[in-house]
C-alpha atoms as an extended CHARMM CRD file, in Angstrom:
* protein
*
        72  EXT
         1         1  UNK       CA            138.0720000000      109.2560000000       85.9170000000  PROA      1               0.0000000000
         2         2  UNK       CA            137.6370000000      110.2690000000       89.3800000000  PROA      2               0.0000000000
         3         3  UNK       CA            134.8950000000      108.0120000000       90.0160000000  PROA      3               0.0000000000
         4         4  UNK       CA            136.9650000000      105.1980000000       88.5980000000  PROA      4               0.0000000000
         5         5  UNK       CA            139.6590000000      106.2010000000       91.5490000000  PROA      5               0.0000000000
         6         6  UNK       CA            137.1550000000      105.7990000000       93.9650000000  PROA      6               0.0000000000
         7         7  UNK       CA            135.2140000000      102.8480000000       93.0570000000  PROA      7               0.0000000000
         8         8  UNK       CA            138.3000000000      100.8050000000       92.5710000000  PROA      8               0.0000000000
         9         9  UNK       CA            139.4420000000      102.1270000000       96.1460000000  PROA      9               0.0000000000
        10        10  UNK       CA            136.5840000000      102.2420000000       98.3600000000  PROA      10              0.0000000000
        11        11  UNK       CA            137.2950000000       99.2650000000      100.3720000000  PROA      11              0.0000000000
        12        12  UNK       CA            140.8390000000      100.9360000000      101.0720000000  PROA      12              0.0000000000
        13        13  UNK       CA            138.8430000000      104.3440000000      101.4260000000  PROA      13              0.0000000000
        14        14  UNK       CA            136.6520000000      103.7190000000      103.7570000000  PROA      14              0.0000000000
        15        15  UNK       CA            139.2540000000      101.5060000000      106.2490000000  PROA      15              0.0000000000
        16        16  UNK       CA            140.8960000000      104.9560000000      106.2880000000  PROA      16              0.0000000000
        17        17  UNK       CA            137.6440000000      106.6550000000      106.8730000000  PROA      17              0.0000000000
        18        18  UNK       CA            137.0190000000      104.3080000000      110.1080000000  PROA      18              0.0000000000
        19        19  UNK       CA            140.0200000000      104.8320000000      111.4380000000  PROA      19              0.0000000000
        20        20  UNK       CA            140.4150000000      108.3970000000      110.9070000000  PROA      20              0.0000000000
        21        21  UNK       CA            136.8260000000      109.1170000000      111.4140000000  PROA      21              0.0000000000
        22        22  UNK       CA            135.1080000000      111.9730000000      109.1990000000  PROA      22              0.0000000000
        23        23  UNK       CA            132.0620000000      111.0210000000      107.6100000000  PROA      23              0.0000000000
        24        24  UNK       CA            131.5830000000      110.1390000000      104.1180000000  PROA      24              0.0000000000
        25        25  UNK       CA            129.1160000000      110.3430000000      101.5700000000  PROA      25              0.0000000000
        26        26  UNK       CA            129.1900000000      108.9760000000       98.4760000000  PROA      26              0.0000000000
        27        27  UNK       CA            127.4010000000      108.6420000000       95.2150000000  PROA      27              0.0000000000
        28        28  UNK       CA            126.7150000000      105.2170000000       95.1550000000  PROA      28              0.0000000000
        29        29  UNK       CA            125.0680000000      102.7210000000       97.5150000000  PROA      29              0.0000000000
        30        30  UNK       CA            127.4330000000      100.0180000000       96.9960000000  PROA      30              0.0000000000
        31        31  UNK       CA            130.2900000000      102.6020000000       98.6310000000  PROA      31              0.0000000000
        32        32  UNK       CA            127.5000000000      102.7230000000      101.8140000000  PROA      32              0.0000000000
        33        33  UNK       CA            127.4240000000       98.8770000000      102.0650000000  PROA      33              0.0000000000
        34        34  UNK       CA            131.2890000000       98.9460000000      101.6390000000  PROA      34              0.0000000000
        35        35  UNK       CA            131.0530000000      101.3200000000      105.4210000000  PROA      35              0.0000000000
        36        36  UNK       CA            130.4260000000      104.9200000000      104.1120000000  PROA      36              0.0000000000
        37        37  UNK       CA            128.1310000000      106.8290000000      105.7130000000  PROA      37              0.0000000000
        38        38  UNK       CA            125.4730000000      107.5220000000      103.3090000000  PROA      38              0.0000000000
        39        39  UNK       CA            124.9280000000      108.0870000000       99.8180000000  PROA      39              0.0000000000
        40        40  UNK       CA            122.9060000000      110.6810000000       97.9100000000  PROA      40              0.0000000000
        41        41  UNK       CA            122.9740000000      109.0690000000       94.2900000000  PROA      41              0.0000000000
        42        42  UNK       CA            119.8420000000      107.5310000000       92.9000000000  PROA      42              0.0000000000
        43        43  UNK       CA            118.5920000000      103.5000000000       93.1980000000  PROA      43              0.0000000000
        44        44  UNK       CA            119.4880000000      102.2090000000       89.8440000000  PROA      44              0.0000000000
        45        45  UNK       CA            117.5880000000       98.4940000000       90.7360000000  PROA      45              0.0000000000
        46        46  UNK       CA            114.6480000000      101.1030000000       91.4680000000  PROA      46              0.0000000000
        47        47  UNK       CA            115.1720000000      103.1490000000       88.1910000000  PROA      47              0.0000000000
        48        48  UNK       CA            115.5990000000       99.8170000000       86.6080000000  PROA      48              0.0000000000
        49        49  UNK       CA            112.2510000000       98.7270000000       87.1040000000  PROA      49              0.0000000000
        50        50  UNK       CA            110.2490000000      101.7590000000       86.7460000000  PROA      50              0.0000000000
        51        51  UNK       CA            111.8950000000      101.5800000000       83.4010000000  PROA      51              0.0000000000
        52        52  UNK       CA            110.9660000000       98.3480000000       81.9830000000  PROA      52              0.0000000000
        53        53  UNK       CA            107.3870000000       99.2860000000       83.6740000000  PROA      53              0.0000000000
        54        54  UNK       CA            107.0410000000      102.3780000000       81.0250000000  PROA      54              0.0000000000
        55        55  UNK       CA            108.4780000000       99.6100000000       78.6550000000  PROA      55              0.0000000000
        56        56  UNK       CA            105.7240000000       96.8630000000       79.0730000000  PROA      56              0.0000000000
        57        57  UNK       CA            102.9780000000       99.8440000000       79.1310000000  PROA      57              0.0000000000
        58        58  UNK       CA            104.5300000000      100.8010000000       75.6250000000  PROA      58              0.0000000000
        59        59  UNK       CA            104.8480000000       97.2040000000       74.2790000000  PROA      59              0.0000000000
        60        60  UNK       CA            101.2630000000       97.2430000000       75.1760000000  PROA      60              0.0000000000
        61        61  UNK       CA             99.9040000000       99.7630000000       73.5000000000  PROA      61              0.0000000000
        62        62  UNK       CA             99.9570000000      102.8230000000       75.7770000000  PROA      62              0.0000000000
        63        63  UNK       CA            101.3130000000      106.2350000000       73.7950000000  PROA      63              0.0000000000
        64        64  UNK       CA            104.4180000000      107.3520000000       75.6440000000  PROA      64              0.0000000000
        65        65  UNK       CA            103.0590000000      111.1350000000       75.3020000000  PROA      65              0.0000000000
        66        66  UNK       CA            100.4700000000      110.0930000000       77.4630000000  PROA      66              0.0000000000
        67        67  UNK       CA            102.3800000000      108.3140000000       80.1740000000  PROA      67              0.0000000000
        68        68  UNK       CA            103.1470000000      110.3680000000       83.5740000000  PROA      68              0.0000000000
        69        69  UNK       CA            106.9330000000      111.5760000000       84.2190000000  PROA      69              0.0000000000
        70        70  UNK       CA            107.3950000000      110.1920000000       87.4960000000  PROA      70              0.0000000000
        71        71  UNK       CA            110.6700000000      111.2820000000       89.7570000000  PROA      71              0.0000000000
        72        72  UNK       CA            111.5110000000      110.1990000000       92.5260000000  PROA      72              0.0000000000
């Protein structure tokens, strides 16, 4: 719910943040783009693709017990 809040808000939140002036950090990187100062959550587009990489590896015969857990 809160997120919702925010997301739907950030625009509005972060034209207060300017002109008020403490920092903000956020979960998501859209919110940075949007003028917050940073964000700590993780790069879905990134996650996205390391994803369909274990996919096509699968699709292609690899064993998924064998594949490396990779975090980043």
């Amino acid at each position: 719910m809160n997120e919702a809040l925010v997301n739907n808000n950030r625009i509005r939140s972060h034209t207060l943040s300017l002109v008020a002036r403490p920092p903000t950090m956020r979960g998501i990187r859209d919110n940075v783009e949007g003028g917050g100062l940073m964000s700590y959550g993780s790069n879905n587009p990134d996650a996205f693709q390391r994803a369909a990489d274990y996919v096509d590896k699968i699709l292609h015969g690899a064993k998924p017990a064998y594949l490396p857990v990779a975090f980043s």
